[in-house]
N, C-alpha and C positions, 0 to 999 in steps of 0.2 A: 504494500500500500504506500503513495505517496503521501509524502509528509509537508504538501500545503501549506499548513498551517506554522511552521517555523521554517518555511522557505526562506525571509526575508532574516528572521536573523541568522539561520546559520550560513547562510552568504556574509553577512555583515561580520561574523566569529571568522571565517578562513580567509578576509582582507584584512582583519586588522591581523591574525598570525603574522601573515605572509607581508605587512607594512611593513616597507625598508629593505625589505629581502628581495625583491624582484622588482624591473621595471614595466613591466605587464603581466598582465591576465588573461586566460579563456577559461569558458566552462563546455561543457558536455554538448556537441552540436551534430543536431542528425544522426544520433545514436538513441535504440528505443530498447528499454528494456522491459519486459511484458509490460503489467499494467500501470508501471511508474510513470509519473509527468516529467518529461523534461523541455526545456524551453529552447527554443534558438538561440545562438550563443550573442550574435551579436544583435538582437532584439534586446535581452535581459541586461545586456551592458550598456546597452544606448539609456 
């Protein structure tokens, strides 16, 4: 099951790790996995 509902902070928990340590980011794009949500990478980053 997707987890919705704490989408937006655990994206905001793995940018602040990752703060300082890299110059960019992608997430998960065009990849489905059964019945989990996932988002276009560069829709959720715009």
């Amino acid at each position: 099951m997707a987890r919705r509902a704490t989408y937006v902070d655990d994206c905001n928990r793995a940018l602040d790790l990752a703060s300082g340590h890299f110059d960019s980011a992608r997430i998960i794009d065009h990849f489905q996995a059964g019945d989990a949500d996932l988002l276009e990478g560069f829709t959720s980053l715009t």
